[in-house]
GULUM-907216 format. One record per residue (C-alpha): x, y, z; residue in one letter; residue number from 1. Coordinates in Angstrom, 3 decimals, padded with zeros to 6 digits, always signed. Layout:
% residues N
         u         v         w  code  pos
         X         Y         Z     A  NUM
...
***
This chain:
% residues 408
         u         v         w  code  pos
  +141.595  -050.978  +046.438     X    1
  +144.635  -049.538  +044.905     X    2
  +146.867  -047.339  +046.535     X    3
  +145.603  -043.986  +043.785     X    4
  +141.995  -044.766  +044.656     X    5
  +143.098  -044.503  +048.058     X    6
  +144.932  -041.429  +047.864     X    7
  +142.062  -039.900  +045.823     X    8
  +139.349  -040.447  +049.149     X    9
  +142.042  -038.869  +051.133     X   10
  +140.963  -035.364  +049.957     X   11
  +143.465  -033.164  +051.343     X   12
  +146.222  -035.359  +050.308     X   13
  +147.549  -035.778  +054.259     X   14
  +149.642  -038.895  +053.478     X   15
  +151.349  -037.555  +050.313     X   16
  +155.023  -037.398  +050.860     X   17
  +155.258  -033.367  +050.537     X   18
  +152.374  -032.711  +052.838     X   19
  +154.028  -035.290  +055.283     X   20
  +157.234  -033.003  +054.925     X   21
  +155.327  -029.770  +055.628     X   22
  +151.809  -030.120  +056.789     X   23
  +150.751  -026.701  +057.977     X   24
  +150.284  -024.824  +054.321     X   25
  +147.603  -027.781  +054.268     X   26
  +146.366  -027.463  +057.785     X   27
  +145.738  -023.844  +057.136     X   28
  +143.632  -024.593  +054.672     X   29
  +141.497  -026.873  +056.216     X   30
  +141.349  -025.123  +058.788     X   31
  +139.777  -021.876  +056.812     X   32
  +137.734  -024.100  +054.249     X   33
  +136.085  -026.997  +056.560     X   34
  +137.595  -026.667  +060.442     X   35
  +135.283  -029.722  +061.365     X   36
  +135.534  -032.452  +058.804     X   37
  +134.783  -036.207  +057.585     X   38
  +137.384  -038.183  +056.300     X   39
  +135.885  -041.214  +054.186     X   40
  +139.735  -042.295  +054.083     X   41
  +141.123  -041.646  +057.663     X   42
  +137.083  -042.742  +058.939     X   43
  +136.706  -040.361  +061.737     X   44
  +135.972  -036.369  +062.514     X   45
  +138.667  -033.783  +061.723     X   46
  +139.153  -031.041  +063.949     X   47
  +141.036  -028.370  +062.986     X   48
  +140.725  -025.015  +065.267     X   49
  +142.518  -024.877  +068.778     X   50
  +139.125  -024.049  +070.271     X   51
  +137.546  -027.378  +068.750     X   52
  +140.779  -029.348  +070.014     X   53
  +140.945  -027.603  +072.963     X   54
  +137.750  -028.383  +074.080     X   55
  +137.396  -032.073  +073.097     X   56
  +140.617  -032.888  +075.262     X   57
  +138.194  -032.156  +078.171     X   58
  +135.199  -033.109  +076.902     X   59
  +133.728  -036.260  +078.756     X   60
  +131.224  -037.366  +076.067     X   61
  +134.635  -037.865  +074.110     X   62
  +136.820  -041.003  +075.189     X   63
  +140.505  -041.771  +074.946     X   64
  +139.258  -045.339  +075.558     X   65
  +139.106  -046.509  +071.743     X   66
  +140.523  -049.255  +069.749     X   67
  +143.855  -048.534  +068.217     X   68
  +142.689  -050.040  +065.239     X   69
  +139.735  -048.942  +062.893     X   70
  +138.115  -050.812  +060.097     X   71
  +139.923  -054.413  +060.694     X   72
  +138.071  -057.321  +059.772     X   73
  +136.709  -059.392  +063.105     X   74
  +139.293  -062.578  +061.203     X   75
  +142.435  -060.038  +061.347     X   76
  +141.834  -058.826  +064.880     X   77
  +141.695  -061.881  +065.932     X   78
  +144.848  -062.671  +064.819     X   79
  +146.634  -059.243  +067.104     X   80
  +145.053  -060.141  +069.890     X   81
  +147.689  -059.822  +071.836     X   82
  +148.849  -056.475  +070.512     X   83
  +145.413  -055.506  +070.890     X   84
  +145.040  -056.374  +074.431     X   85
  +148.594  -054.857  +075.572     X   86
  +147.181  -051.822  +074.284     X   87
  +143.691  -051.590  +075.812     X   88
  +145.757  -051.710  +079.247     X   89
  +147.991  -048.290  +078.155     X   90
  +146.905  -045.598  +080.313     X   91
  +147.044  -043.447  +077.247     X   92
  +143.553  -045.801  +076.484     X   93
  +142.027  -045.325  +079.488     X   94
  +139.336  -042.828  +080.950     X   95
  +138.780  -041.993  +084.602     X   96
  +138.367  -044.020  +086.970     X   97
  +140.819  -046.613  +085.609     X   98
  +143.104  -043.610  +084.605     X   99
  +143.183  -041.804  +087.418     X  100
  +144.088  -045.043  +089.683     X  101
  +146.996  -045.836  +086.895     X  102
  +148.057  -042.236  +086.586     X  103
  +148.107  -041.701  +090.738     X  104
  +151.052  -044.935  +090.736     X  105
  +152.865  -043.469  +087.816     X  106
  +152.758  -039.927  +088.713     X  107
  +155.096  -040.989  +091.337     X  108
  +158.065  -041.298  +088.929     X  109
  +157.703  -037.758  +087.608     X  110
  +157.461  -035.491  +090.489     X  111
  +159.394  -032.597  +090.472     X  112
  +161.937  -033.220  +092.553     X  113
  +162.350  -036.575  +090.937     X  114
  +162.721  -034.770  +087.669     X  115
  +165.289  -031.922  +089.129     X  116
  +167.745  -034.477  +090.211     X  117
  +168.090  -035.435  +086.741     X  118
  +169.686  -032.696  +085.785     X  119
  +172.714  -032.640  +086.210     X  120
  +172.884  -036.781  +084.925     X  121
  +170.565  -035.553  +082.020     X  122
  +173.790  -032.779  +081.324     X  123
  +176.697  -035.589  +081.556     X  124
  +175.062  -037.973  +079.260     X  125
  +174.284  -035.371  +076.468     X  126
  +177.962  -034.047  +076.802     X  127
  +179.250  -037.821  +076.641     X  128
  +177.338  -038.249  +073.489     X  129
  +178.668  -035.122  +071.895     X  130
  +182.182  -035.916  +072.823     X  131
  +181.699  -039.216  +071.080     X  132
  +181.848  -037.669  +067.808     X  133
  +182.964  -033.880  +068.203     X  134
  +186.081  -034.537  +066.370     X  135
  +184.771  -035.883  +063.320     X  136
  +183.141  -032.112  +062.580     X  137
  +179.665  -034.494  +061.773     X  138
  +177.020  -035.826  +063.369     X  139
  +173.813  -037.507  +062.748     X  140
  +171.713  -035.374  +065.365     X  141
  +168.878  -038.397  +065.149     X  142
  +170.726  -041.439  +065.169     X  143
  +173.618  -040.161  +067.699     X  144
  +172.254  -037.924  +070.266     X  145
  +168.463  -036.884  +070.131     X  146
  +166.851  -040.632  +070.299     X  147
  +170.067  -042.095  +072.785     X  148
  +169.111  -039.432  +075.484     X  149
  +165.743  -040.002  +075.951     X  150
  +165.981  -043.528  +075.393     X  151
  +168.805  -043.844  +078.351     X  152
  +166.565  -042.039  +080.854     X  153
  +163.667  -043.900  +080.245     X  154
  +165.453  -046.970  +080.205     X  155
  +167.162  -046.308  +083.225     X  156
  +164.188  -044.999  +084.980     X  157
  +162.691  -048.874  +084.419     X  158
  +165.585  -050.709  +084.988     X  159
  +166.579  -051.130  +081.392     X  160
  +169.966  -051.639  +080.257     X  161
  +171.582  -048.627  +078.340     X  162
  +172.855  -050.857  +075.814     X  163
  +170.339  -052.253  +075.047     X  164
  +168.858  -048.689  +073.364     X  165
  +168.906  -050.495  +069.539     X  166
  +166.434  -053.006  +070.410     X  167
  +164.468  -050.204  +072.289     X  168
  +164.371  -048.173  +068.749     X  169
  +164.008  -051.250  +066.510     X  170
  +160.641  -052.067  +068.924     X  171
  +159.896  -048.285  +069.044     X  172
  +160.118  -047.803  +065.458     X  173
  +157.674  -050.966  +064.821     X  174
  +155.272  -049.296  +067.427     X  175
  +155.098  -045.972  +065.467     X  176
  +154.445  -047.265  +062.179     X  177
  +151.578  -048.927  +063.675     X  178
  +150.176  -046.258  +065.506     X  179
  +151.396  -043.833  +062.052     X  180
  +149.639  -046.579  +059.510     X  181
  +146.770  -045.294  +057.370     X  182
  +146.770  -048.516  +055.070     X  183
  +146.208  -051.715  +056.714     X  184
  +149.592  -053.352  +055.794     X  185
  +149.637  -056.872  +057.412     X  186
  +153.432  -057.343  +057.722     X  187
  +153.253  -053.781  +060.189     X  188
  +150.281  -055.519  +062.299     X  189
  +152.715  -058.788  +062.442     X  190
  +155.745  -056.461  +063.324     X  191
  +153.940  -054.581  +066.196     X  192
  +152.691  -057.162  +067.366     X  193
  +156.042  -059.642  +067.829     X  194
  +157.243  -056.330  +069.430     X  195
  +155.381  -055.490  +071.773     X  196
  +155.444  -059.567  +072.855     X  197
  +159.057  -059.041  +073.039     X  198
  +159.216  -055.779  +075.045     X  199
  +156.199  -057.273  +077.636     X  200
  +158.499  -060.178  +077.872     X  201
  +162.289  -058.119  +078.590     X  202
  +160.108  -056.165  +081.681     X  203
  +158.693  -059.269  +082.361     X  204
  +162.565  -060.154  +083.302     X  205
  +162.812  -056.877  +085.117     X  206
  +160.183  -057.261  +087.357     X  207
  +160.926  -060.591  +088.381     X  208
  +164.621  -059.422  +089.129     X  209
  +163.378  -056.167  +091.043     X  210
  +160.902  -058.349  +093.455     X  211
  +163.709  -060.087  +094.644     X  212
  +166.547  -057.455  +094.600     X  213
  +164.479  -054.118  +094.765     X  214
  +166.490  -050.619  +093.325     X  215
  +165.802  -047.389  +093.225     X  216
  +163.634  -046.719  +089.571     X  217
  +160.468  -046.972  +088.911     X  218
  +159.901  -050.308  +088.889     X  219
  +160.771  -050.996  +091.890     X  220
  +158.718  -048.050  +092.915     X  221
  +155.529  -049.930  +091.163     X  222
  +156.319  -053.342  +092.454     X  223
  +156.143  -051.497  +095.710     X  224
  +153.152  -049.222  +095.568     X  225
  +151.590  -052.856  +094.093     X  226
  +151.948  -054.712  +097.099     X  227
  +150.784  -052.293  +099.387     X  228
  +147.861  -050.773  +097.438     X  229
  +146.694  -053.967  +095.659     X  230
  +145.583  -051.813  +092.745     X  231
  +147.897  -052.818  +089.904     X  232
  +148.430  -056.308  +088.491     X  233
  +151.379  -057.731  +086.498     X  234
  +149.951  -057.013  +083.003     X  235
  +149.186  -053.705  +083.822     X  236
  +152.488  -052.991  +085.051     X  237
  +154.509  -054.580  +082.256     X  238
  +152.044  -053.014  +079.369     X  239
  +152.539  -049.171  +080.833     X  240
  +156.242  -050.104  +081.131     X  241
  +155.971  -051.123  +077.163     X  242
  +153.794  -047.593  +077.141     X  243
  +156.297  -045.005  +079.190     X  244
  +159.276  -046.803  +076.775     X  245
  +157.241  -046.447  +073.368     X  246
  +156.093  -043.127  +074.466     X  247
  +159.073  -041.201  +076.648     X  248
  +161.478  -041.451  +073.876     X  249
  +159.752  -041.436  +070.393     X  250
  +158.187  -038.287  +071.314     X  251
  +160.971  -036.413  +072.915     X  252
  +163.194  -037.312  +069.892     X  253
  +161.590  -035.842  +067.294     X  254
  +161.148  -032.744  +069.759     X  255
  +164.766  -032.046  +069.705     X  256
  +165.484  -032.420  +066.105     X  257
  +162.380  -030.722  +065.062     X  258
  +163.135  -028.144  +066.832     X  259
  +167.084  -027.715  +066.385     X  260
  +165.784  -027.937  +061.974     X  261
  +163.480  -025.011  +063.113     X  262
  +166.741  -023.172  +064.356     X  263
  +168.870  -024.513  +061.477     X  264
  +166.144  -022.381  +059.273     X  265
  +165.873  -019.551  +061.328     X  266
  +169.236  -018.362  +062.194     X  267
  +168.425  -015.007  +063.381     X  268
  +166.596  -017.140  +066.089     X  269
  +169.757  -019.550  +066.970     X  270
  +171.918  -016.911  +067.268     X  271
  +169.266  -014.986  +069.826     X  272
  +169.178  -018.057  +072.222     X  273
  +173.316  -018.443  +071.910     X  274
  +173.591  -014.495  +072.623     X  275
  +171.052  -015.778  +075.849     X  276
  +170.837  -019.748  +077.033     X  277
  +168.470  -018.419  +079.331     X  278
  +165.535  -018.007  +076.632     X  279
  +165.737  -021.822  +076.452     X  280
  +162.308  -021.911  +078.584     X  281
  +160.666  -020.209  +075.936     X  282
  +162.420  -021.837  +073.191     X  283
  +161.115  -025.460  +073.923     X  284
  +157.533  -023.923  +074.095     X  285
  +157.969  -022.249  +071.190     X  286
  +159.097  -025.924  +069.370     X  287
  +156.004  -027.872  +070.820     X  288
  +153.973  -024.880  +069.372     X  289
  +155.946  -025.174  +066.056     X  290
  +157.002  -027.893  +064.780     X  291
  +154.721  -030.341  +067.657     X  292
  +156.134  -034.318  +068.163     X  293
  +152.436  -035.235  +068.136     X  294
  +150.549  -033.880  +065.353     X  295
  +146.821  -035.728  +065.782     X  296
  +145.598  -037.543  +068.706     X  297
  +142.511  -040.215  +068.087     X  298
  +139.250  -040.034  +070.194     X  299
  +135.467  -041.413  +070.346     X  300
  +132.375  -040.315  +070.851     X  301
  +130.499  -042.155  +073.782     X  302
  +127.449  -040.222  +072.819     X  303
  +125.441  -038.245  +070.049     X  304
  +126.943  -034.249  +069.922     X  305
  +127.434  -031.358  +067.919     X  306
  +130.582  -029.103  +066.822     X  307
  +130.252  -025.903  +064.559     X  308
  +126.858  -027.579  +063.268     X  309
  +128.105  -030.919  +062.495     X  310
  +126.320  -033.952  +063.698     X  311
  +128.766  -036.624  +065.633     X  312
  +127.468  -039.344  +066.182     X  313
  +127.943  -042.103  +069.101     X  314
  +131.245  -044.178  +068.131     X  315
  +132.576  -042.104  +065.629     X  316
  +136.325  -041.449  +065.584     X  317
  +137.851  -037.893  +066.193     X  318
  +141.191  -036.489  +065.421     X  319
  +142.353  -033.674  +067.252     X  320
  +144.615  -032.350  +064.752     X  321
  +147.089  -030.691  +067.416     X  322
  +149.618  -029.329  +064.718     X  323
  +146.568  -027.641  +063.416     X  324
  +145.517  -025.920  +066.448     X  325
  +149.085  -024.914  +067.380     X  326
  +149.176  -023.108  +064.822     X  327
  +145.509  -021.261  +064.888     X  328
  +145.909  -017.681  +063.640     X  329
  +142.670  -017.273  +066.396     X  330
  +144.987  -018.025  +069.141     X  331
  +148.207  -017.611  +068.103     X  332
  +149.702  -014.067  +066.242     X  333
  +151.853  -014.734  +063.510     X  334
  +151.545  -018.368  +064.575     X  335
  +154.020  -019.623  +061.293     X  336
  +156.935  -017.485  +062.348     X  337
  +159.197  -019.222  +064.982     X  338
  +159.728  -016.617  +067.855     X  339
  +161.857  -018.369  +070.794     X  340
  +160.623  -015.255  +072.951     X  341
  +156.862  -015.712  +072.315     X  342
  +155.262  -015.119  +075.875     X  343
  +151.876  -016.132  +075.717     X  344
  +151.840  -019.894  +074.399     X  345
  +149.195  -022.047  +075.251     X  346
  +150.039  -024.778  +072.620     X  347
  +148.303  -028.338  +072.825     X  348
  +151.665  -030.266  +072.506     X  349
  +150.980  -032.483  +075.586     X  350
  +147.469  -031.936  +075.398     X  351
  +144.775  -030.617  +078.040     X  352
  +143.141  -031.614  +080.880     X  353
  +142.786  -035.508  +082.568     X  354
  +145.726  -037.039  +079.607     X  355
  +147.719  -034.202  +079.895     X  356
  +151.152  -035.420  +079.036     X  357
  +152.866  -037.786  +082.009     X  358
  +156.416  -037.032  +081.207     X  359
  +155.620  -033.355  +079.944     X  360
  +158.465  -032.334  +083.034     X  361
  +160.758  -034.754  +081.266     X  362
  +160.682  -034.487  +077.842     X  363
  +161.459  -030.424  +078.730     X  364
  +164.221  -031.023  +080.666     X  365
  +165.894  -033.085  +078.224     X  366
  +164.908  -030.998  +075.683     X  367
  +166.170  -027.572  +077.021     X  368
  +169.758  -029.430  +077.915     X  369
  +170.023  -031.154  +074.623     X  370
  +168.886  -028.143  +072.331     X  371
  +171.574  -025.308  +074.777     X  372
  +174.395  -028.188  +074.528     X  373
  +174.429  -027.850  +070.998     X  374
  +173.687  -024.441  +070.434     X  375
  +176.926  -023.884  +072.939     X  376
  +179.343  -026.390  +071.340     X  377
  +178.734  -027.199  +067.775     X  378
  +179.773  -023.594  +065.796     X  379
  +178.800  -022.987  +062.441     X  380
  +176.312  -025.268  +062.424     X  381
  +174.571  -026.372  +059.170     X  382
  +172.460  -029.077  +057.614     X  383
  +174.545  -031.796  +055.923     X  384
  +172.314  -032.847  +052.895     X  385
  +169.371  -030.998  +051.162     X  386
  +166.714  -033.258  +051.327     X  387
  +165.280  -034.582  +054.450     X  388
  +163.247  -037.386  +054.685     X  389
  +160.537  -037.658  +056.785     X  390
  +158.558  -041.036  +058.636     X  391
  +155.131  -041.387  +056.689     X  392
  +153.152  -040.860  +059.617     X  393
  +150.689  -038.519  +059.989     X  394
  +150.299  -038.761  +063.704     X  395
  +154.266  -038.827  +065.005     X  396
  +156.154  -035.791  +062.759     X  397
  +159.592  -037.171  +063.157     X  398
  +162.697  -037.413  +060.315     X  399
  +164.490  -040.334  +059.593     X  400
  +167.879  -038.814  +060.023     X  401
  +169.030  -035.942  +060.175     X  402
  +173.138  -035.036  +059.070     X  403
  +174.382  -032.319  +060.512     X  404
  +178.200  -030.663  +059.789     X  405
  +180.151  -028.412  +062.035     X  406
  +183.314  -026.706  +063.149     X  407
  +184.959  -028.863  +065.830     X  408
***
């Protein structure tokens, strides 16, 4: 099938290039013309309202437990397998009871006091990064500071090394094409999949090194509550190590340069939370609400129901179109004007209920440290370059860089 034909079943245009670069004109429609939808192209349920979304993240006749992968021949699965299996060990594809045993072990790495002593390491990193390139009056917000912060706590926090953050990305960015793809493209299977063998295969190292010489991160931490408890094997381990890398820096990345191009385009805003750092709180909920790192998570049906009328049937896909819901003019007033002192917001961002996001804490903190650093030391701040390009992914909303000048 060619890619026109393609684009022509996908009737709201979703992967087009200028609906990737601003989605919500689109949402909004959909949202007013046909709030619960069937996408021959996408092959699953839309939902569009935040009551809809809202209520299938806690719905137990809809599972998180479905195959990454929809409408691949039985001859090209077979040859993922690997991938395939990693995956169906992710707590992110897991329903109780397996997730709550997986998510009891890993909670342990993101309690709050865990997180609060972060801080002030969190802080020194971000201002390292800045004074890396402060006198050159440029910076590449992307490529220089919002992907190497998250990517150096994770890292850390599994025994990583720091340096080696550009493998990290070059497997992260494989990873996100395959979770973003809406066209089966063989060579992004392949890439994935050599990927994720590669990253199972570094924490492989890690572990071995941390049974013998134990530290103080997480993996050590798991090795530990593994030997006691008995309730997590090796693969496990390693694949939710592959998971909490993949998913504690992709998503916290395109948080803080999402949301600093939100304040780039609403300077009446920056200058509001540079008159007062302390409305950064706000400010990040206001970006997860806005502009949200996660636009569409993927569900199934385990049984028959029915939303607003339509007929769902056992095994059919859902998308809870997040971006959508965040910005549902039933919940939310005024929901496309960015308003750092919003009080009431509710927003889906890290979802609802049992898979509400793991490293929600984390992905704050960095967040609010990153996004009042700059705001503080970068003056006159401004966009270096008129066109931004954005990832073709309709489930991460990330940029591909993002060139920034400013008055040293």
């Amino acid at each position: 099938m060619s890619s026109s034909s393609n684009r022509e079943k996908d009737r709201y245009n979703l992967t087009t290039p200028e609906v990737l670069a601003n989605p919500y004109p689109t949402y909004r429609r959909i949202l007013l013309e046909n709030p619960v939808y069937w996408s021959d192209f996408f092959g699953g349920w839309y939902l569009m309202r935040y009551k809809d979304v809202a209520a299938a993240m806690q719905d137990k006749r809809i599972s998180a437990k479905r195959p990454p992968v929809s409408k691949l021949p039985e001859l090209e699965q077979q040859k993922i397998l690997p991938l395939l299996e990693t995956l169906s060990k992710w707590i992110l594809f897991s329903d109780p009871p397996e997730h709550t045993r997986l998510r009891t072990l890993f909670n342990k790495a993101f309690t709050p006091s865990i997180i609060d002593s972060m801080t002030e390491r969190i802080q020194t990193l971000v201002d390292e990064l800045i004074d890396g390139v402060y006198d050159l009056g440029q910076i590449d917000i992307i490529h220089d500071l919002a992907y190497p912060i998250p990517a150096i706590v994770i890292a850390q926090m599994l025994g990583a090394k720091p340096s080696d953050r550009e493998q990290f990305k070059k497997w992260s960015d494989d990873l996100a094409r395959f979770f973003g793809m809406f066209r089966m493209k063989p060579e992004i299977l392949t890439s994935a999949q050599q990927s994720i063998i590669e990253m199972t295969e570094y924490f492989r190292c890690i572990l071995e090194e941390r049974r013998h010489t134990p530290q103080d991160d997480l993996i050590s931490r798991l090795i530990f509550a593994q030997e006691k408890e008995n309730s997590l094997d090796d693969d496990e381990l390693l694949s939710n190590c592959v998971f909490l890398t993949f998913a504690g820096h992709e998503t916290t990345t395109n948080l803080i340069a999402n949301g600093l191009l939100a304040l780039l385009k609403n300077p009446h805003q920056m200058q509001k939370l540079k008159d007062d750092p302390s409305l950064i709180t706000t400010t990040i909920e206001e970006f997860l609400r806005y502009d949200s790192p996660v636009q569409r998570q993927a569900r199934i049906a385990v049984t028959d129901l029915e939303i607003d009328g339509k007929q769902i049937s056992q095994g059919q896909r859902l998308f809870l179109m997040i971006g959508a819901a965040n910005r549902d003019p039933e919940q939310f007033s005024d929901p496309d004007k960015l308003d750092i002192t919003r009080p009431e917001n509710p927003h889906l961002a890290f979802g609802k209920g049992t898979h509400f996001c793991l490293g929600a804490a984390l992905g704050r903190l960095e967040a609010q440290i990153a996004i009042n650093t700059i705001v503080r030391r970068f003056n006159n701040l401004r966009l270096d370059t008129d066109q931004i390009e954005w990832h073709e992914n309709p489930s991460l909303r990330g940029m591909k860089s993002m060139p920034v000048a400013f008055n040293p």
